[in-house]
C-alpha positions in Angstrom: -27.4 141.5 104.8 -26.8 143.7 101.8 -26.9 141.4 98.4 -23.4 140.8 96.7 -23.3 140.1 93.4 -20.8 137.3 92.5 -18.7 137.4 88.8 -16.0 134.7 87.5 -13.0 136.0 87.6 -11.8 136.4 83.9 -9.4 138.8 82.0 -12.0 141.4 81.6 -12.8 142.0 85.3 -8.7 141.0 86.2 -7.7 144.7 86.9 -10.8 144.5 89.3 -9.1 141.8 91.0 -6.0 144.0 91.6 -8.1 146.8 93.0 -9.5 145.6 95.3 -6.6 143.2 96.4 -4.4 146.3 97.0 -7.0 148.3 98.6 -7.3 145.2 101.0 -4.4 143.5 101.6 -1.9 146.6 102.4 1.3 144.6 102.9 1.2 143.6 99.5 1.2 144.9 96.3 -0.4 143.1 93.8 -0.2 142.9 89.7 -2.2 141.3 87.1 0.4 139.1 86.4 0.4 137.6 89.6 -3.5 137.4 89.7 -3.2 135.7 86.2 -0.1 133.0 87.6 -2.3 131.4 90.3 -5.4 132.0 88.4 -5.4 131.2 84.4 -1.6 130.2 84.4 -2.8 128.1 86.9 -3.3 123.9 85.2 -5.1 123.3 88.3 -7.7 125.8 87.1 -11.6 125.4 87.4 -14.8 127.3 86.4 -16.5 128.7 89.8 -13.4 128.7 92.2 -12.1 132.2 90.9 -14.6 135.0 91.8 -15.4 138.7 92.1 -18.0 140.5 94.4 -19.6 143.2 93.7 -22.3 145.9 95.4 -23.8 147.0 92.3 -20.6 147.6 90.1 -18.2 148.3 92.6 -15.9 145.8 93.0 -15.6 144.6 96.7 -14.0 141.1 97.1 -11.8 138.6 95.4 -11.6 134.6 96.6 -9.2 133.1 94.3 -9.7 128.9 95.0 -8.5 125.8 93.4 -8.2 122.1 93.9 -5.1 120.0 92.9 -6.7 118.0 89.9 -3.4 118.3 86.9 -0.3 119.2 87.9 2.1 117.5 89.3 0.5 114.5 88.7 2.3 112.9 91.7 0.3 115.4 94.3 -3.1 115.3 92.1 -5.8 114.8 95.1 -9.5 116.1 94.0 -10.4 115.8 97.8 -7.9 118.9 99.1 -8.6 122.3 98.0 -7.4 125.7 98.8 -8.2 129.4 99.0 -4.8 131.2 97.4 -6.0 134.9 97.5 -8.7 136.1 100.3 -9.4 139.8 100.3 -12.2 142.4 100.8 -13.2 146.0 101.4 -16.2 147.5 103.3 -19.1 149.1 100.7 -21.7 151.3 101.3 -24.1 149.2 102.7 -21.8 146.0 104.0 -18.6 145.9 105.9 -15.1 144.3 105.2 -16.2 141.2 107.5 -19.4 140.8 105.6 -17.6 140.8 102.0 -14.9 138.2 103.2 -18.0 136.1 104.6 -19.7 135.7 101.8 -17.0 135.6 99.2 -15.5 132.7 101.5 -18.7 130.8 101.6 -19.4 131.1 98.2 -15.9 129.6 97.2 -16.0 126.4 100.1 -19.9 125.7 98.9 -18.2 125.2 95.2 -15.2 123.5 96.7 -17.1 121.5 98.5 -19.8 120.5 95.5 -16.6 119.7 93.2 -16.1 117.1 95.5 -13.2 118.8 97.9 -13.0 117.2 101.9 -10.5 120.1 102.9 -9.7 123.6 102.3 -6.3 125.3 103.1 -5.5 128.8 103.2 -3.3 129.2 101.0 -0.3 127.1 100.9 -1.1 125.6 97.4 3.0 125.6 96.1 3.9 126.4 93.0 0.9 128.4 92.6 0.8 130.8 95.3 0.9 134.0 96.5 1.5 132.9 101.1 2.4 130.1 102.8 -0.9 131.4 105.0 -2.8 134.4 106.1 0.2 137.2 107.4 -0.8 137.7 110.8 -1.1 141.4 110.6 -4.0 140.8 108.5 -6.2 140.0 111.7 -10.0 140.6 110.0 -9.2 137.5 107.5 -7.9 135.4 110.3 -10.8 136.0 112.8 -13.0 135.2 110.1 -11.1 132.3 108.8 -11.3 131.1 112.9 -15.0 132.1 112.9 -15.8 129.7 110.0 -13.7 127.1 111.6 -10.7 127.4 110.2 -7.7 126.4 112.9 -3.8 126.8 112.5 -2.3 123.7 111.1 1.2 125.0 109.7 3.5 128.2 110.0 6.3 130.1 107.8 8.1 133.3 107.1 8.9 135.6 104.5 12.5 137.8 104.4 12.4 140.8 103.1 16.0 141.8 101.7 17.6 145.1 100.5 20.0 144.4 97.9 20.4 148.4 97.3 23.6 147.6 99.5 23.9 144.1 99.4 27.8 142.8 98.9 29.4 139.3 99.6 30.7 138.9 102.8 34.9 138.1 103.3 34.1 134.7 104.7 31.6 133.4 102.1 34.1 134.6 99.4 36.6 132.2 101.3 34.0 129.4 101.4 34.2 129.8 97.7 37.7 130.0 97.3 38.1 126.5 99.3 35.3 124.5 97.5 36.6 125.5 94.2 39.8 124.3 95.5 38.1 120.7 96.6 36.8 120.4 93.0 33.1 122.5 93.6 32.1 124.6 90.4 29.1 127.0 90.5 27.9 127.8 87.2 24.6 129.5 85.6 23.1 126.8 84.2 22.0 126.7 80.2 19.3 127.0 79.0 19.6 123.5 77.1 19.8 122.3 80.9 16.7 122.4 81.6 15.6 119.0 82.2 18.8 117.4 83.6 18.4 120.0 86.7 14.6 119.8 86.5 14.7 116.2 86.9 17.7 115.8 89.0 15.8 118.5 91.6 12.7 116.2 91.3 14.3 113.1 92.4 15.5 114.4 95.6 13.1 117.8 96.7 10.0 116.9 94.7 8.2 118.0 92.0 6.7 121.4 93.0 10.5 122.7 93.2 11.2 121.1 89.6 8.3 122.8 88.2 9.4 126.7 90.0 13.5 125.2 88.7 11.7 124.6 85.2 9.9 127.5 84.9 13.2 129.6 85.7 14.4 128.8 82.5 12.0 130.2 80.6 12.8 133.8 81.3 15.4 135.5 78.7 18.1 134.5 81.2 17.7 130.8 82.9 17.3 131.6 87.0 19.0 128.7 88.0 22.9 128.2 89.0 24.2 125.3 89.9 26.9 122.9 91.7 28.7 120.6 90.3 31.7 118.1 91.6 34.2 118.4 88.5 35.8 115.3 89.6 32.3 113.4 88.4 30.1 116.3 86.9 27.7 115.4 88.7 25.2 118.0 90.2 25.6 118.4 93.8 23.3 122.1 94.2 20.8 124.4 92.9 19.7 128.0 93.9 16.7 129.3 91.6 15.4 132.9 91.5 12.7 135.4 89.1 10.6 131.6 88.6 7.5 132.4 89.9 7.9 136.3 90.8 10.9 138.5 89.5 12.1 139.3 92.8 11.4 135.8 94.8 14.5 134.0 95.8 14.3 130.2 95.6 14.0 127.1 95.8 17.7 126.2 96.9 19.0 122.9 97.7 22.0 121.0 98.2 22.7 117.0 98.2 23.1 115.7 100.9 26.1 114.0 101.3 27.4 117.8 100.5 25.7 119.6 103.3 27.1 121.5 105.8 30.1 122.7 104.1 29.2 126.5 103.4 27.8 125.4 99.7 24.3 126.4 100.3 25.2 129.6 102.0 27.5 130.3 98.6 25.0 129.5 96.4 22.7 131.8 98.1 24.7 134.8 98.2 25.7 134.2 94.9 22.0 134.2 93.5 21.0 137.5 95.7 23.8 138.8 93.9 22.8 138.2 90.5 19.7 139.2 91.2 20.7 142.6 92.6 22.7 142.8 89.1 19.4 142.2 87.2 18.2 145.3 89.3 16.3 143.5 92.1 15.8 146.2 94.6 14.5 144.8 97.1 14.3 140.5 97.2 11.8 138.1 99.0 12.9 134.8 100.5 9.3 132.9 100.7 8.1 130.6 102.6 10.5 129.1 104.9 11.1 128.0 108.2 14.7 127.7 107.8 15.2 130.5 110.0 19.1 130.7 111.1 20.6 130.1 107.6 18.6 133.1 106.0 19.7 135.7 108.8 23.3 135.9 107.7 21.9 137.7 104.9 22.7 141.4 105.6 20.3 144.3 104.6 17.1 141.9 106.3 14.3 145.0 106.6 11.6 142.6 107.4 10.0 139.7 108.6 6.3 138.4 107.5 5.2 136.0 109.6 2.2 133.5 108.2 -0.3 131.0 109.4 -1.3 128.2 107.4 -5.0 127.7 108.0 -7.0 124.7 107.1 -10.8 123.0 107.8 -12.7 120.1 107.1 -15.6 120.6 104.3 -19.6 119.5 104.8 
């Protein structure tokens, strides 16, 4: 087999990165910043786990890997690690299986020498790109399956156009009748920060307080929120623009205040802020929560994922 060349990933070769992620992975479209977010943004970040190769100086293949060693502390487990970003093109004298081969083996052989028992592809939350390898990228999963990879999870993406998007009749009256019953729904502050962090930590965990935190550090906080008037206490959150501009999410509701339209409100309430900051088109990530996201209207697509994982040595 032809010899690769293998280079850290670093902000000289990042644009490299990019080139060769949106020559490979056609269903997305990639940009530094994102490369940089689950690579140097990353606090999970180590040396070898991140890497380019290349025949001669042509850039051919980008592994992007990590293991959960900082953040949050409550997850930290030196034994699981991940493969976030998987992608390669054919070169003169290799093919695009080849360059995923080797760029995958590299990465588990340094996983695995770190000290990691696992490897999944690529669910790592809060810094990722998937929820798991879209289906219609079949070369990446029949390697992934060749090198013993199996399914161990599923999700989907929704792709929105909010060219056209408008609030339906009967979410506006939802709204109407929970304002009536006491329910505000407000764009938080930013000096709210770490009462709605925290609050969302102590019921959904602390990956979606990290994506609700990180929404308020934009110009304009991503976050709106519930709140019962009759207490102020918070009772909802819907979060947008945390970790990509046009990603929707994390949403969640209290329980005791489920099933009364609130959660539907609060999510056609963010899509339309979003549209209003000139969101085009929006992604709903990672969810399984299938019926409640298709009364959104303008849905164009659907990207379907599998989460792939295997044992190490």
């Amino acid at each position: 087999m032809p010899c690769l060349r293998f280079e850290e990933l670093t902000e000289r070769n990042v644009q490299d990165a990019v080139r060769v992620c949106n020559s490979s992975l056609r269903y997305d479209s990639f940009k530094a910043s994102t490369i940089r977010r689950v690579t140097f943004q990353d606090p999970n970040i180590e040396a070898g786990l991140a890497i380019l190769a290349y025949e001669g100086e042509e850039p051919l293949g980008v592994a992007i890997g990590c293991r959960r060693t900082k953040q949050p502390p409550e997850l930290v487990d030196p034994t699981a690690g991940w493969i976030k970003v998987l992608a390669g093109i054919a070169g003169k004298e290799i093919d695009e299986l080849g360059v995923l081969n080797s760029i995958c083996e590299k990465v588990e052989n340094e996983l695995s020498r770190l000290g990691a028992k696992n490897v999944r592809v690529s669910d790592m939350a809060s810094w990722h790109v998937w929820p798991g390898i879209d289906l219609r990228y079949e070369t990446i999963l029949e390697v992934l399956e060749d090198r013993g990879y199996s399914k161990v999870g599923e999700a989907v993406d929704y792709l929105v156009n909010l060219r056209t998007f408008d609030i339906p009749r009967r979410i506006a009256k939802i709204r109407e009748s929970l304002c009536q019953r006491g329910v505000s729904i407000t764009l938080a502050e930013k000096d709210e920060c770490d009462i709605i962090s925290g609050w969302v930590k102590a019921r959904f965990g602390p990956c979606w307080a990290f994506e609700v935190a990180t929404s308020f550090k934009n110009n304009e906080p991503g976050t709106i929120i519930a709140k019962d008037r009759n207490t102020g206490d918070i009772i909802g959150f819907s979060t947008h623009g945390s970790l990509e501009p046009n990603w929707f999410g994390p949403i969640g509701v209290e329980e005791k205040h489920r099933k009364s339209g609130l959660g539907s409100v609060m999510l056609f309430e963010t899509l339309r802020l979003m549209k209003l900051k000139g969101v085009s088109e929006a992604v709903i990530p990672w969810t399984s929560h299938l019926f409640f996201y298709t009364q959104v209207p303008g849905i164009v697509g659907i990207r379907h994922y599998h989460t792939m994982s295997k044992r190490l040595g």
